[in-house]
VEXDREN-2710 file (C-alpha; in Angstrom, 1 decimal):
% VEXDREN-2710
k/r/px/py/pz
1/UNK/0.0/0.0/0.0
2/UNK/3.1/2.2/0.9
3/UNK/4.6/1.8/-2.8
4/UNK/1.4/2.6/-4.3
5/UNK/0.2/6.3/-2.3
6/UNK/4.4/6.7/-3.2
7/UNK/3.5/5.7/-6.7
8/UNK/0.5/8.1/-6.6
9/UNK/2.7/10.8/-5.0
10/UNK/5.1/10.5/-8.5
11/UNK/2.0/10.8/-10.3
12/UNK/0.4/14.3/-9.0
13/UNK/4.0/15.7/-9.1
14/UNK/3.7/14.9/-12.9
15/UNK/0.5/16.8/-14.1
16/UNK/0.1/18.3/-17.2
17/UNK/-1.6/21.5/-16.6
18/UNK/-4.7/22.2/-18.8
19/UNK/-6.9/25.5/-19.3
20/UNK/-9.1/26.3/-21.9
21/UNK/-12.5/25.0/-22.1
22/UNK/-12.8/24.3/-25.6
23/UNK/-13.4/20.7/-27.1
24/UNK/-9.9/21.4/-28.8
25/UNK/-8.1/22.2/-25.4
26/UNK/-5.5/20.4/-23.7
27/UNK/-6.2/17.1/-22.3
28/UNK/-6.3/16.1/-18.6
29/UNK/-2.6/14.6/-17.7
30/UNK/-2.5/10.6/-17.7
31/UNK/0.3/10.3/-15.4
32/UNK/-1.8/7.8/-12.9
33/UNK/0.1/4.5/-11.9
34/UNK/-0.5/1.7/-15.0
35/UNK/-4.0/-0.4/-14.2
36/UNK/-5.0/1.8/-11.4
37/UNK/-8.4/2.9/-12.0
38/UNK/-11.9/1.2/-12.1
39/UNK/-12.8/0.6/-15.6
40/UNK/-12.7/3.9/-17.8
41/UNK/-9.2/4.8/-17.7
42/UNK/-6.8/6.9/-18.6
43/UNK/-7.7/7.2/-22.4
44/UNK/-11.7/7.7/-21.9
45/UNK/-12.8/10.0/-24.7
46/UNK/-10.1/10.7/-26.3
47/UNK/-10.5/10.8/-29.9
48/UNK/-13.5/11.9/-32.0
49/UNK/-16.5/12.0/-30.0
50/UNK/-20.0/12.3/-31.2
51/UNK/-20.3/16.3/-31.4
52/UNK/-23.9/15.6/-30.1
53/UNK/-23.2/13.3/-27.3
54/UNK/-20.2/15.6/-26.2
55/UNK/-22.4/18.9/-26.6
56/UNK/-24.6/17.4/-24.5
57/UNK/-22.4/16.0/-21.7
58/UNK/-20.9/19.5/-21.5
59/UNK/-23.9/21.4/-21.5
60/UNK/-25.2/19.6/-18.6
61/UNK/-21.7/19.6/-16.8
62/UNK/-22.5/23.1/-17.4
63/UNK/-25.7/23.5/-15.1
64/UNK/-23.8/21.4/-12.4
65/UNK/-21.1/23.3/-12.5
66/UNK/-22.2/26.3/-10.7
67/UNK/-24.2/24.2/-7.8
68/UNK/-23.2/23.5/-5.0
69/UNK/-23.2/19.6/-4.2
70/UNK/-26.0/18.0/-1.9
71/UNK/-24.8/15.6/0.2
72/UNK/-26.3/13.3/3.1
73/UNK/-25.1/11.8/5.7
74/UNK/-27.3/8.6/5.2
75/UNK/-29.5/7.7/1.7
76/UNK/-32.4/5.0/2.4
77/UNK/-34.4/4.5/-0.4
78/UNK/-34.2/0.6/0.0
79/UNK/-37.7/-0.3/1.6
80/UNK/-39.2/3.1/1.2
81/UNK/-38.9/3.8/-2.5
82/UNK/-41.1/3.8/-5.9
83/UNK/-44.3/5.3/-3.0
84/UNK/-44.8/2.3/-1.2
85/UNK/-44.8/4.1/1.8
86/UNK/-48.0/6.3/0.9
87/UNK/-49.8/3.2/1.0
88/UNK/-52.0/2.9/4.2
89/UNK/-50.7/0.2/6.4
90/UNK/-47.2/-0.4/4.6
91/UNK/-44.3/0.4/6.6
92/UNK/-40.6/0.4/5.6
93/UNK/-38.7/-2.4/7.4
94/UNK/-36.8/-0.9/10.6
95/UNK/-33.4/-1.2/9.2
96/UNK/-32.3/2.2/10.9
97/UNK/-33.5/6.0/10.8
98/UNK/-35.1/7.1/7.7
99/UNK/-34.3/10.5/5.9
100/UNK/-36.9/11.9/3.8
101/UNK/-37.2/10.0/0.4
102/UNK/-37.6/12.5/-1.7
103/UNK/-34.5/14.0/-0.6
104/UNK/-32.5/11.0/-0.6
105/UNK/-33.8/11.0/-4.6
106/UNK/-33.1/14.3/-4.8
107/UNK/-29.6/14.2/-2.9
108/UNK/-28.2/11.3/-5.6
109/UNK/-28.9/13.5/-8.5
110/UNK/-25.5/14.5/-7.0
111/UNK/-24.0/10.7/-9.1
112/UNK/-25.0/11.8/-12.6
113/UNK/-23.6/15.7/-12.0
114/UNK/-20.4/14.6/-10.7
115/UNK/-20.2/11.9/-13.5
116/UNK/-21.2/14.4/-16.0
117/UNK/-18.6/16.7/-14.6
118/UNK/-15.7/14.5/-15.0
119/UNK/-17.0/13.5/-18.8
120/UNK/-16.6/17.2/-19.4
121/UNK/-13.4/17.5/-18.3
122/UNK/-12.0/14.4/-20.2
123/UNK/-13.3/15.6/-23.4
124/UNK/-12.3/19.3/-22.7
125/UNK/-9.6/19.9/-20.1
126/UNK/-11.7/22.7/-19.2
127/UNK/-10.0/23.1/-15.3
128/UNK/-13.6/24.4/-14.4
129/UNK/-15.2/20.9/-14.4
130/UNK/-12.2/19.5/-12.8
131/UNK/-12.5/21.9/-9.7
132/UNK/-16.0/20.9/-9.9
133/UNK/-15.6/17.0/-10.4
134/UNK/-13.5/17.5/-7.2
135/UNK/-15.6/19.2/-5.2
136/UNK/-18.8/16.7/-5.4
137/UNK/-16.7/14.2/-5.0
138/UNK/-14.8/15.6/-1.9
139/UNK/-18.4/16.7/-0.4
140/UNK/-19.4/13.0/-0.5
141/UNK/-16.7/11.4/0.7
142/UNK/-16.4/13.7/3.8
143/UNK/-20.0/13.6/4.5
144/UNK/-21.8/10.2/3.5
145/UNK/-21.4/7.1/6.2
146/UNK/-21.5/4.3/4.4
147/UNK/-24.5/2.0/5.4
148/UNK/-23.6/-1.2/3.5
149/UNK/-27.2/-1.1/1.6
150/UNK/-26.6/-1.8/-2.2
151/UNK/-30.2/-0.4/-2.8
152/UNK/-29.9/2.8/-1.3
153/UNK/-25.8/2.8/-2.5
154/UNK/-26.1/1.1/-5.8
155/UNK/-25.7/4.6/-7.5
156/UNK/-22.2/5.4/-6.3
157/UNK/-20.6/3.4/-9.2
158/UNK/-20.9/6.5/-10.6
159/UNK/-18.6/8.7/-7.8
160/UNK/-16.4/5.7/-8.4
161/UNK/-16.0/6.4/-12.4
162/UNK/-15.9/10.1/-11.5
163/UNK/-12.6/9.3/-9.4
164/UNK/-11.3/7.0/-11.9
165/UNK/-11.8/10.2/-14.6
166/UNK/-9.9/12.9/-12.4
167/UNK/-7.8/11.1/-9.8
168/UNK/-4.5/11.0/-11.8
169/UNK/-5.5/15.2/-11.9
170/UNK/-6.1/15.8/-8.3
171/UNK/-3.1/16.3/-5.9
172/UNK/-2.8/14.0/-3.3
173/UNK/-4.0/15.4/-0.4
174/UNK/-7.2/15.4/-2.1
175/UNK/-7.3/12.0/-3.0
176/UNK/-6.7/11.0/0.3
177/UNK/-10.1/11.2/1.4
178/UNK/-11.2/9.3/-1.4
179/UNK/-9.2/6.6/-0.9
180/UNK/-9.9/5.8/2.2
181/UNK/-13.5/6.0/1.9
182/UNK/-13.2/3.5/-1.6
183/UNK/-11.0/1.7/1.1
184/UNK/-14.0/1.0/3.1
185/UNK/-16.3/0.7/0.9
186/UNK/-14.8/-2.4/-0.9
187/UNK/-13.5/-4.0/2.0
188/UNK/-16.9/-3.2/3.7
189/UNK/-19.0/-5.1/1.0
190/UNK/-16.3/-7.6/0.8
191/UNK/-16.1/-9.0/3.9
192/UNK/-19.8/-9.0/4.4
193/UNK/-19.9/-11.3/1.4
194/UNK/-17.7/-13.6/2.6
195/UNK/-19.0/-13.5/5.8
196/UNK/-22.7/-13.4/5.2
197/UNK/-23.1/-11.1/7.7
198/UNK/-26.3/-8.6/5.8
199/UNK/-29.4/-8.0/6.9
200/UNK/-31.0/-9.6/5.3
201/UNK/-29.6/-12.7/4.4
202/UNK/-31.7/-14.0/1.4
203/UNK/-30.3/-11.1/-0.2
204/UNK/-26.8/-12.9/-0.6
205/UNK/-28.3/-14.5/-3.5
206/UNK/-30.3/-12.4/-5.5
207/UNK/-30.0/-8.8/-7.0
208/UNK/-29.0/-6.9/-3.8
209/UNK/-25.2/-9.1/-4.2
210/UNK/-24.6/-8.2/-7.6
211/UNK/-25.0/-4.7/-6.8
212/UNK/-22.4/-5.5/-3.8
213/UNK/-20.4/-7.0/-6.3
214/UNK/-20.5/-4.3/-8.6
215/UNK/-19.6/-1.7/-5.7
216/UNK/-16.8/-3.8/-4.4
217/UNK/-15.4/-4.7/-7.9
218/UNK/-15.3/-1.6/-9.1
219/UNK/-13.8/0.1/-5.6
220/UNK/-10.8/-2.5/-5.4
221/UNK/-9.6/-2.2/-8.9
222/UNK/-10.5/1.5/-8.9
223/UNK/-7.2/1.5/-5.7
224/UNK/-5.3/-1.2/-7.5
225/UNK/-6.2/-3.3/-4.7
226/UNK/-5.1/-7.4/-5.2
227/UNK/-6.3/-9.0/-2.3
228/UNK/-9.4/-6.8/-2.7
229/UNK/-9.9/-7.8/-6.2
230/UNK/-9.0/-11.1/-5.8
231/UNK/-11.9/-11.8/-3.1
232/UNK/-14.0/-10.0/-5.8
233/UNK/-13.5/-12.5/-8.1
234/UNK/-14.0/-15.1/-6.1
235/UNK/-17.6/-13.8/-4.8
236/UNK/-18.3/-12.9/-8.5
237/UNK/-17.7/-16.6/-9.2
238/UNK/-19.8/-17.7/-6.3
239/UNK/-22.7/-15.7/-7.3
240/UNK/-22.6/-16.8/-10.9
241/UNK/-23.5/-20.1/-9.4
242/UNK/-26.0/-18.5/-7.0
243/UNK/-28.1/-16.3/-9.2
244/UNK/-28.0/-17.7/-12.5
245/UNK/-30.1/-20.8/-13.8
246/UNK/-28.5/-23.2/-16.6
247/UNK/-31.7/-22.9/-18.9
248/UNK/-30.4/-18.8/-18.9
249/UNK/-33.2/-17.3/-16.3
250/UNK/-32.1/-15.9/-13.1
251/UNK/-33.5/-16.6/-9.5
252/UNK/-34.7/-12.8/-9.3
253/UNK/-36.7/-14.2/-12.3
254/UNK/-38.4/-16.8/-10.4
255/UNK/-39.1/-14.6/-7.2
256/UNK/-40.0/-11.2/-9.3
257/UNK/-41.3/-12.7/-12.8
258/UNK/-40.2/-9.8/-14.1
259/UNK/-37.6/-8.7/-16.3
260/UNK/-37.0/-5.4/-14.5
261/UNK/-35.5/-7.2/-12.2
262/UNK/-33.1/-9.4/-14.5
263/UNK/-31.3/-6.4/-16.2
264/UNK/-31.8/-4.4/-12.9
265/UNK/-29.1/-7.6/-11.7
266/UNK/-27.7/-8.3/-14.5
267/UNK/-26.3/-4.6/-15.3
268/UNK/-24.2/-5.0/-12.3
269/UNK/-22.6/-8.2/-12.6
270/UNK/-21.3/-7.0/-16.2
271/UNK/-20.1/-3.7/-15.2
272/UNK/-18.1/-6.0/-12.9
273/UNK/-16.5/-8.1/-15.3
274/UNK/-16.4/-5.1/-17.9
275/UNK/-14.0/-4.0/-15.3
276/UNK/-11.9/-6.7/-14.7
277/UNK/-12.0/-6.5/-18.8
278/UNK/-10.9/-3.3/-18.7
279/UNK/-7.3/-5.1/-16.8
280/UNK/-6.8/-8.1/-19.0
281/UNK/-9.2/-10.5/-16.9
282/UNK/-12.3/-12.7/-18.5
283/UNK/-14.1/-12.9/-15.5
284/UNK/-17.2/-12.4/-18.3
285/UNK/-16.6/-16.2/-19.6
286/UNK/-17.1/-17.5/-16.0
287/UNK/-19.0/-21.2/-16.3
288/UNK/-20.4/-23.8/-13.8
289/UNK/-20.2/-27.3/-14.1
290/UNK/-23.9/-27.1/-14.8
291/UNK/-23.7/-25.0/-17.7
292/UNK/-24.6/-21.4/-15.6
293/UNK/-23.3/-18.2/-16.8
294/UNK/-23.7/-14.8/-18.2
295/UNK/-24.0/-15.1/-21.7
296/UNK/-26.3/-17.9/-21.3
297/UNK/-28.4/-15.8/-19.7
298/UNK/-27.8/-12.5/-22.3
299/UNK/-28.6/-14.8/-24.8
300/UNK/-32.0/-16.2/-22.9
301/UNK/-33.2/-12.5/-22.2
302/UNK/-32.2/-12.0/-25.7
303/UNK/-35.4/-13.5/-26.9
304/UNK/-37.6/-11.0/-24.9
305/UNK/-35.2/-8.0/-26.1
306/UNK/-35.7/-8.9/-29.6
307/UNK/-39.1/-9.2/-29.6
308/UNK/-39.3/-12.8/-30.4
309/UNK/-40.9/-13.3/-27.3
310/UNK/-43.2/-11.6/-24.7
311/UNK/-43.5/-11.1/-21.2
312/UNK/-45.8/-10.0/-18.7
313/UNK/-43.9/-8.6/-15.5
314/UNK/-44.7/-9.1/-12.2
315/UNK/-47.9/-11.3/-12.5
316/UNK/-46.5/-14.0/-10.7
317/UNK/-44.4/-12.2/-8.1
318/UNK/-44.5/-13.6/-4.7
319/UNK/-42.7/-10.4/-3.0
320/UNK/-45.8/-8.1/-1.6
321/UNK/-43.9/-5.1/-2.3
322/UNK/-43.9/-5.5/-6.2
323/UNK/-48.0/-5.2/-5.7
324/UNK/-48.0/-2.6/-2.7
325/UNK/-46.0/-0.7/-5.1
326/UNK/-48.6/-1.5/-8.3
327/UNK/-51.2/-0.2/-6.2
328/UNK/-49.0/3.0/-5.5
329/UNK/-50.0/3.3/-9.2
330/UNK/-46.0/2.9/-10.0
331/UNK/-45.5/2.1/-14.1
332/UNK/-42.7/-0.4/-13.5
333/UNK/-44.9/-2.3/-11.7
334/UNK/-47.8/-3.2/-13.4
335/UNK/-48.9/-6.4/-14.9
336/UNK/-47.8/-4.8/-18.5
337/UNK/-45.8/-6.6/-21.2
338/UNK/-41.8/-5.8/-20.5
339/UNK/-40.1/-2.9/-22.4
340/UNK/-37.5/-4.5/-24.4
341/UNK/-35.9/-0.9/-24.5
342/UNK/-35.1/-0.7/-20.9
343/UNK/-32.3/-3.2/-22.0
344/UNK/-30.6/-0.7/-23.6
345/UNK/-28.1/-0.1/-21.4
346/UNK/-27.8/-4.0/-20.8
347/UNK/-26.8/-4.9/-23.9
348/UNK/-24.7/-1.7/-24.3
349/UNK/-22.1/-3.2/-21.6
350/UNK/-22.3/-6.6/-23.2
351/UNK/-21.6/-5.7/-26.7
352/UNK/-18.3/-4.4/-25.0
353/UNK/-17.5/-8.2/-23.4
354/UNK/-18.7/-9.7/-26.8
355/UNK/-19.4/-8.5/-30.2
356/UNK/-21.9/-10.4/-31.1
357/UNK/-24.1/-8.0/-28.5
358/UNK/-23.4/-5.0/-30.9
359/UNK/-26.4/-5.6/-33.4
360/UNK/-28.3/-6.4/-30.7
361/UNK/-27.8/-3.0/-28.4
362/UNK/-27.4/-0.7/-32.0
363/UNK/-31.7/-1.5/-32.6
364/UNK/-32.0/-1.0/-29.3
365/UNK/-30.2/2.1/-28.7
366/UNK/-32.0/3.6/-31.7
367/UNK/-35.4/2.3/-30.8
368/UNK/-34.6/3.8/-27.7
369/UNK/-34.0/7.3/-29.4
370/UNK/-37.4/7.3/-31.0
371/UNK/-39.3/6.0/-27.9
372/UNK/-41.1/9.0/-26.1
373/UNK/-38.9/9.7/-23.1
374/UNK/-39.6/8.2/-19.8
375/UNK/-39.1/9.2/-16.3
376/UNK/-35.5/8.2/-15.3
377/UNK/-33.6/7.3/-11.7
378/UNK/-30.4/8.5/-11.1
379/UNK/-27.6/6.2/-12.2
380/UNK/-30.1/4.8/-15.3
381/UNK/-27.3/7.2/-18.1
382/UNK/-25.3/5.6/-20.3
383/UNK/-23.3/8.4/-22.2
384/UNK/-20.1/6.9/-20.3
385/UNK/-20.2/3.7/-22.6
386/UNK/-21.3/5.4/-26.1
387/UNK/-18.0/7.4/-25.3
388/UNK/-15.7/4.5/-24.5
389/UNK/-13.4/3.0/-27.7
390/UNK/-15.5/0.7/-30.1
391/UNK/-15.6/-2.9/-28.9
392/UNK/-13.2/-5.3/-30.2
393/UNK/-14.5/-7.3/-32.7
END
């Protein structure tokens, strides 16, 4: 750990100082240490961007820019979210005090700003979103106490790729803070993994770990981490076996019958092994001895996101919730044939672990840009893959 703050030392020493704020300005330095960061790296949007994907990254960098960030020091959403709670005689579960919902909502708009923040600064070198990028993130990591809940945390993947875009830029005694609190958060998921010690323990199996995974995956490569990534891999493994089905479905299938619920778990387990990708590991081509594994399962949601087959969601359900929260009159949650574009983003990350995903998340993405536009959550963006280098093929 000594060699690598040393290493990291080296690397602020090194910056390449960048000012204007046009798309042809300087870029932001690359000097981090090789394979330390969480999955973007150091040559995320370079190149020729989309002028109307990076126009629009920018101009929204633009509006955060100026605000100041909104940090708690708890989120819950877990339990009390999608207006459950307005129905008479339904209660969160007593997992600890509850903020206000609608600010906890409200607080993690904070994820996107920062994320758009450090997007405009890659593809600018405009110092302004730096100093901005920095300041979320430093109001966050000084502020939040970490609760352990992938629900209400599942959106700080995207602090984590803000750090990964504008750590080699910071000086150290800014990324100090950070550090550490990656430092606990990946060692904090990890080691409740391994010792099953959550809540609620049928959540071990289901969606709620890959979200841990996700969190912890992405926080141990993001410090360059090996016992922390090697644990990683070892409960990404385990859940493989856990979650998945050999026919392709999932076990949040069979409790949920819904799809939602299969990208909703399934988007996290790939952005963990697009990470370990993104350092020269296939943790993507994972199988069991009983045939289980992620692109069985891509290619048996595949038939729903094509349209070759239907599905109703939720019908079958046998968590009171999913209906408490149909009542609540919520759209996700009605007996209504599945979206196939809500597995946009999906197959957006899986083209990138195989090419044979491409054709598949192109129809997608562009049915997705002539669908009317729907109410979105924070964390649901993904601007941060169209910008990443094409897939191999």
């Amino acid at each position: 750990m000594a060699s690598r703050f040393a290493s990291r030392f080296l690397a602020a020493a090194l910056l390449v100082l960048a000012s204007s704020g046009s798309l042809l300005a300087a870029k932001p330095a690359t000097a981090k240490p090789a394979g330390d960061y969480a999955l973007l790296g150091p040559d995320f949007g370079r190149g020729t961007p989309d002028k109307a994907l990076a126009d629009a990254i920018i101009a929204r960098a633009r509006l955060a820019r100026d605000r100041p960030a909104a940090p708690l020091p708890e989120i819950h959403i877990e339990g009390v979210s999608s207006g459950q709670t307005k129905i008479a005689g339904v209660a969160a579960p007593a997992l600890g005090p509850r903020s206000d919902t609608a600010a906890s909502w409200a607080s993690l708009r904070d994820m996107d700003a920062m994320l758009d923040l450090a997007m405009a600064w890659r593809l600018t070198g405009d110092r302004a979103f730096l100093k901005a990028a920095d300041r979320y993130l430093q109001a966050w990591t000084s502020t939040y106490h970490l609760g352990f809940n992938p629900i209400d945390e599942g959106r700080f993947d995207e602090l984590i790729l803000t750090y990964d875009l504008v750590e080699a830029d910071l000086p150290a005694r800014r990324r100090r803070g950070v550090d550490a609190f990656l430092g606990q958060m990946a060692s904090g998921y990890i080691t409740a993994m391994e010792t099953g010690e959550v809540p609620i323990k049928p959540t071990l199996t289901n969606n709620w770990q890959s979200h841990r995974i996700k969190l912890a995956t992405l926080a141990a490569f993001q410090l360059g981490d090996p016992d922390l990534i090697a644990r990683a891999h070892a409960l990404f493994d385990r859940h493989l076996d856990a979650n998945l089905r050999a026919d392709g479905s999932t076990l949040d299938f069979a409790q949920r019958d819904a799809l939602h619920y299969v990208t909703y778990s399934l988007d996290s387990q790939l952005i963990a092994a697009l990470a370990a990708q993104a350092h020269g590991q296939n943790w993507y081509a994972t199988q069991t001895l009983d045939g289980k594994s992620l692109p069985r399962t891509l290619d048996w949601v595949a038939q729903f996101a094509t349209g070759q087959k239907t599905h109703v969601e939720f019908v079958k359900s046998v968590v009171p919730y999913d209906r408490q929260r149909a009542q609540a009159g919520k759209v996700t949650y009605q007996n209504r044939p599945w979206d196939r574009v809500t597995a946009t983003r999906l197959y957006l990350i899986a083209q990138r672990l195989d090419p044979k995903w491409r054709p598949l998340s192109q129809a997608l993405l562009a049915q997705a840009a002539q669908a009317t536009p729907r109410e979105t959550e924070p964390g649901d963006g993904y601007d941060w893959l169209l910008l990443l280098p094409p897939p191999a093929r």
